[in-house]
N, C-alpha and C positions, 0 to 999 in steps of 0.2 A: 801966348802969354799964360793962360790958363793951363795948357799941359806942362809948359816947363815948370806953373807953379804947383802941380801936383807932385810930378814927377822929385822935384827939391824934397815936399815932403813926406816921399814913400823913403826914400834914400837916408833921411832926417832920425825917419821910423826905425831902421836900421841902424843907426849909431847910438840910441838909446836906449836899445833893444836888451845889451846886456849887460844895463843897471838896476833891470829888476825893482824889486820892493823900495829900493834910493828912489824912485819918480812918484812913488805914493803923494796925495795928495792929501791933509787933513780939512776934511768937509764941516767937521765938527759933530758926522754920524759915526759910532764907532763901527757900524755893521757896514759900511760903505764903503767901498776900497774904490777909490779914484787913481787912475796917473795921466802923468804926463802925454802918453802916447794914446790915452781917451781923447784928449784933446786932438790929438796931432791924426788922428784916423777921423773924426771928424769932421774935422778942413779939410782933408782928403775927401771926403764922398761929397762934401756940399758943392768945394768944386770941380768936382770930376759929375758931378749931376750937372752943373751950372753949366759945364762945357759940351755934356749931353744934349740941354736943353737949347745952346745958341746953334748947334749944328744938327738940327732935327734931327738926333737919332733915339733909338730904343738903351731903356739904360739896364735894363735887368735881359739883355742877351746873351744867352749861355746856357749849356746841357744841364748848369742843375738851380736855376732863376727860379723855376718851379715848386722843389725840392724845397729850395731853402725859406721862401714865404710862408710853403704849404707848415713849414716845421714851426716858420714864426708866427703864422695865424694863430693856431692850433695854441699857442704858448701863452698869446695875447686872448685867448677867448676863455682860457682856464683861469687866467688871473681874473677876466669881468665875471665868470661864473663865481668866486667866491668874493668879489668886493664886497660881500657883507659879511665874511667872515673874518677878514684882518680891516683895521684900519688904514686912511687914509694914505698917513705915513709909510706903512708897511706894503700898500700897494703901488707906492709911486719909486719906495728903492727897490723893488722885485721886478716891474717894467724896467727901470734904469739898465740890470742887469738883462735881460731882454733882448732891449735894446743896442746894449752894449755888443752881442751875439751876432745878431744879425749886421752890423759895421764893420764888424773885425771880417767876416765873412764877405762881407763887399770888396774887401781889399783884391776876392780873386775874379771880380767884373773890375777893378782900373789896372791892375797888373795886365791881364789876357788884353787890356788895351795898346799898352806899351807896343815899340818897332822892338826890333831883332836887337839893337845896337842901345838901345834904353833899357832894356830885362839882360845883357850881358854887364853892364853898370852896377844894374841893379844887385847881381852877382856877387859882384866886388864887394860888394857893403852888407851881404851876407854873409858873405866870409871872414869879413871884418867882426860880424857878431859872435862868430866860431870863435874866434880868437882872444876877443875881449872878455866874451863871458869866460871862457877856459882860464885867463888870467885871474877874473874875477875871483874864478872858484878857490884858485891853487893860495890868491890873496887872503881871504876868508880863511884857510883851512888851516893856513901856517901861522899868520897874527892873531886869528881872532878863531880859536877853537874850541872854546867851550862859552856855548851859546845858550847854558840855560838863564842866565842872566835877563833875557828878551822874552823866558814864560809869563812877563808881568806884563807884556806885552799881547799877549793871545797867541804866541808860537811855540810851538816842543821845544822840549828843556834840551837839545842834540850836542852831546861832549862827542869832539874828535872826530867829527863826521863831516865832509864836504857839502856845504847845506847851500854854498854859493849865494849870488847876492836876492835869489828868489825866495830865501829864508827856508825853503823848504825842501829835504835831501829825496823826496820820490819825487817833485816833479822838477827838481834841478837836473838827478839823473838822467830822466826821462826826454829832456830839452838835449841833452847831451846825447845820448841816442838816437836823432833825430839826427844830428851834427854828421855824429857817425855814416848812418846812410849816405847823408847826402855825401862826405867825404868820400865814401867806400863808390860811389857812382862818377863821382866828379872828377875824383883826383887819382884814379885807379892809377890811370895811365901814366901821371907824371909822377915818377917813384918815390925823387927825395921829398917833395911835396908829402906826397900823401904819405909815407913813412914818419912825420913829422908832425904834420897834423892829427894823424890816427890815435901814433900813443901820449899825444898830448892831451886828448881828447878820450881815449880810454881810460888813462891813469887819472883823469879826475872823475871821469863816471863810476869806475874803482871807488875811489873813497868816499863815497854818495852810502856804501853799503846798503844799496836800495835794492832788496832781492829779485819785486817786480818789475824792476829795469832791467835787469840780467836777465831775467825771461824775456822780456820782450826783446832784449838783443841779440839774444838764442836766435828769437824766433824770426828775427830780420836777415841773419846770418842765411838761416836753412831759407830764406825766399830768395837772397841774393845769390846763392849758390845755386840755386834751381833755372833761374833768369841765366847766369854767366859762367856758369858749371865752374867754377873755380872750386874742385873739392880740398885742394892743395891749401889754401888759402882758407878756407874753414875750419881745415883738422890742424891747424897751426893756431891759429884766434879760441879752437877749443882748449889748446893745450894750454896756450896763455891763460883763460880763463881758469881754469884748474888752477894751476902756479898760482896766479893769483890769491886764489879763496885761502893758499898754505904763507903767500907773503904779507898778506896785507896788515898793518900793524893795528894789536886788539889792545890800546891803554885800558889800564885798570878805572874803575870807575864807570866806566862807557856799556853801557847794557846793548846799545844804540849797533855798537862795533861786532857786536855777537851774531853770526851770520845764520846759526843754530836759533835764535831766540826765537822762545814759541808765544810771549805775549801778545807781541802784537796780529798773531794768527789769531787769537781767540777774542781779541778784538773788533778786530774787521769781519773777522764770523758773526759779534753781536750787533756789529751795524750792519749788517745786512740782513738781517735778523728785525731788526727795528724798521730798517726802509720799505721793506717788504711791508711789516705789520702797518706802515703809515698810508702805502699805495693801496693798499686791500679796503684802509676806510673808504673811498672814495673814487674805485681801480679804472674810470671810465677816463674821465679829464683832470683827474688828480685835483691835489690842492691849490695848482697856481704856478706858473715858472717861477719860481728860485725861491719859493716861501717857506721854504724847506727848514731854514731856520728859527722861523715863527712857529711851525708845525711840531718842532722838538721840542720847543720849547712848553708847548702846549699839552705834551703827551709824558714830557717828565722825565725827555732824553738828555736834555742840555743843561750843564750845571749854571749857576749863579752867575758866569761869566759869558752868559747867550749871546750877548752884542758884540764885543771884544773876541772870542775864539774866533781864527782867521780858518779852522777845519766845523765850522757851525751851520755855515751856509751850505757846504755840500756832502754827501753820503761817500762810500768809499767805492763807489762804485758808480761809473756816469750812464748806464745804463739804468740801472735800479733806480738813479737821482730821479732820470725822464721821467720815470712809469711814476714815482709818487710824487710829480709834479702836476704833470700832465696826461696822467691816466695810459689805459693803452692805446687808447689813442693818437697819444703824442709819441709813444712809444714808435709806434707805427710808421708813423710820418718822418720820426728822426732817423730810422733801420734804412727807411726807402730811399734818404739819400744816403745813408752811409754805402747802402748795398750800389747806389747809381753811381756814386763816384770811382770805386772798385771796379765794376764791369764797363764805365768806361777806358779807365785807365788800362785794365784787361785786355778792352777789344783796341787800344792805341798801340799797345804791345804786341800784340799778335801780328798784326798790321804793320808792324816796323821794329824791329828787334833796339834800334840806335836810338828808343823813345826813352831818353836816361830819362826825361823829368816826368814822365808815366810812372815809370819803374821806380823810382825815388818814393813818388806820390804814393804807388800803388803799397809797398812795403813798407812804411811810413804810417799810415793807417792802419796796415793790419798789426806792425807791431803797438803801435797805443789800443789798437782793441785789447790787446792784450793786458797790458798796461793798466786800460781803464775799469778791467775786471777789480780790480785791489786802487785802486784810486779815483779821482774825478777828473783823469788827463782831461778828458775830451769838451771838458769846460773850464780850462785853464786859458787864462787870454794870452799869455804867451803864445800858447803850442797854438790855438785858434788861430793864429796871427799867420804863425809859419803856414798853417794846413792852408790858408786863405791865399798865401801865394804859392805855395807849390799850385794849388788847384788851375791858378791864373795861367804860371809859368807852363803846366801839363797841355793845357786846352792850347794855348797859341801854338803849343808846337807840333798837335796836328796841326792845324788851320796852314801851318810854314809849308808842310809839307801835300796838302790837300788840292 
C-alpha cells in the first residue's frame, strides 16, 4: 500500500511538472517561493522512509548518499555559523530552501527503488511533461507575449520571447534542453516520433532567445555525437541552428530578441564581479546556504525591491552562488559530487555502451555545467527534480544489468 502510494505520487509529480510558477504558493513571505510539488515531494520521502523504516532497510543507499549529506551538512553548518549574523526569520527561510535541496535530490533514492515495469510508467509521464510544458510554452508565446506587465511582480519586463509557464526565458530554455537530450537518446530510433518531438521542442527552445542555452546545446550535440558518432546528424542540427539565428523573428521593441545584445554580458560580468567580492568576505564557509539575498542586500547590491525580485535569491552563476554561500569548502563538497556523478555514469558507459540513461544523465550535466556558468541552473527545482530522477533512473539500470 505504501509503494503504490508513493509511486501515485512520483507520477502526480509529473503531471504538474509543467505548470511551473501556476503551482506557486503565497505564504505571505514575498522572498519564499513555495509550490505545490514542495508538498507533493515531501509525502514522497515521508513515505518512502516510512516504507524503509516497516521493512528494515537502509534509506540513504546509493553511490552518491554520501556526497549528497556531505554537501548538505556543510550547508547546514554555514547557516549555524552565521545565525548571529541574520535573523531568526532570515535563517529559518534559508534552511527551508536547504532543505528543500536535499528532498528534491531524495527523489533519486525512491525512483533507483522502483521495478523495471514502474520507472517505464514512470516514463510515460515524463514525456507527458515534454509535451505539456512545449504546449505550455508555444501558449504563452502566442496569447500572452509581452510580459513586462508581471515587472511589478519581481520578473523581467521579456517582450516576444518564449519565457513559458516558469516565467523565466534561460531557465525555461534550459529545461527544454534537457527534453532534447532525453528525446535525442530515447526516441532516436523511432523516427516519426522523434522527428516530431525534437522540432517541437527545438522551435520552442528557439524562441527562449536564451544564448546560454544554445551553448549548452552545442555542447550536448558535440557529447551525443562522441557517444553515437552520428556526425550526419549534428552537421544537419548545426545547420538548423545557423538558419535559425537568420529566421527567428526580431519585433521592434524587444531588446530581449537581439541575439547580438551586449547588455546583458556586462551584466552578468558585474554579478560575478559582486559574488566573487561577497565570497572573499568570508571564502571559508561563506555566509550561509541561500542567504545570498540578505547578503546583497547588506552590501548595497539589491535594489529597494530585495524581497519581491524572484533573481535576488541567486547569483548568475551556481557555482560562484556555493562558494559565497558556503565558502570553499562547500564549494568542495558540491564539485565532489558533481565530479562522482560524471565518473560514475562514465564508468556505467564504458561498461555498456546501451546505458541510454547514463548517457542522458551523463550529457545532461555537463551541458547545465555549462549553463550554470551564466545562470543558477543547478539550483533550480525544476531542473533539480529532473537531475534527481535521471540519477535514480541511471543507478538502477546498472544494478538491472549487474
Amino acid at each position: 500500500m505504501l509503494n503504490q502510494t508513493i509511486i501515485s505520487l512520483v507520477y502526480f509529480l509529473f503531471l504538474i511538472f509543467p505548470l511551473g510558477q501556476l503551482t506557486r504558493i503565497n505564504l505571505g513571505f514575498p522572498e519564499v517561493g513555495f509550490y505545490w510539488q514542495d508538498i507533493l515531494i515531501v509525502l514522497i520521502i515521508f513515505f518512502w522512509i516510512l516504507q524503509k523504516i516497516k521493512n528494515k532497510q537502509s534509506a540513504m543507499a546509493g553511490n552518491f548518499s554520501k556526497k549528497i549529506l556531505g554537501f548538505f551538512s556543510i550547508g547546514g553548518f554555514s547557516l549555524l555559523l552565521n545565525s548571529s549574523v541574520f535573523n531568526l526569520r532570515e535563517i529559518l527561510i534559508a534552511n527551508l530552501y536547504l532543505f528543500r535541496w536535499l528532498f528534491y535530490l531524495l527523489l533519486y533514492f525512491v525512483v533507483k527503488d522502483f521495478s523495471k515495469n514502474e520507472q517505464k510508467k514512470m516514463i510515460k509521464f515524463l514525456i507527458f511533461s515534454i509535451v505539456a510544458s512545449v504546449v505550455a510554452g508555444f501558449l504563452q508565446y502566442f496569447f500572452w507575449p509581452d510580459f513586462r506587465s508581471m515587472e511589478i511582480y519581481g520578473w523581467d519586463p521579456h517582450y516576444f520571447r518564449l519565457v513559458g509557464l516558469w516565467f523565466d526565458p534561460g531557465f525555461t530554455s534550459m529545461i527544454y534542453v534537457l527534453f532534447l537530450i532525453f528525446i535525442l537518446f530515447y526516441f532516436k530510433s523511432k523516427k516519426s516520433i522523434f522527428y516530431f518531438l525534437f522540432f517541437s521542442v527545438y522551435i520552442a527552445f528557439s524562441l527562449t532567445y536564451a544564448r546560454s542555452s544554445y551553448l549548452a546545446f552545442v555542447v550536448a550535440l558535440l557529447l551525443f555525437v562522441r557517444q553515437k558518432k552520428e556526425i550526419k546528424f549534428f552537421l544537419l542540427t548545426i545547420l538548423l541552428i545557423i538558419f535559425t539565428f537568420f529566421v527567428l523573428p526580431r519585433p521592434e521593441g524587444s531588446e530581449g530578441v537581439k541575439l547580438e545584445r551586449t547588455a546583458t554580458i556586462f551584466s552578468r560580468i558585474e554579478n560575478w564581479r559582486q559574488t566573487i567580492t561577497i565570497g572573499l568576505k568570508k571564502p571559508i564557509f561563506g555566509f550561509g546556504f541561500n542567504t545570498y539575498r540578505y547578503v546583497q542586500r547588506k552590501y548595497g547590491f539589491l535594489e529597494t525591491d530585495w524581497q519581491s525580485s524572484h533573481s535576488g535569491a541567486g547569483a548568475d552563476a551556481s557555482l560562484l552562488f556555493v562558494f559565497s554561500t558556503t565558502g570553499v569548502v562547500g564549494l568542495l563538497a558540491f564539485l565532489n559530487l558533481v565530479v562522482s556523478i560524471i565518473k560514475e555514469s562514465l564508468k556505467a558507459i564504458k561498461n555498456n555502451k546501451s546505458f541510454k540513461m547514463n548517457q542522458i544523465l551523463f550529457i545532461s550535466l555537463m551541458s547545465l555545467l555549462i549553463h550554470s556558468v551564466f545562470n543558477n541552473s543547478l539550483f533550480f527545482p525544476w531542473i533539480i527534480l529532473w537531475l534527481g530522477v535521471l540519477m535514480g533512473l541511471a543507478e538502477s539500470e546498472v544494478k538491472e544489468y549487474s
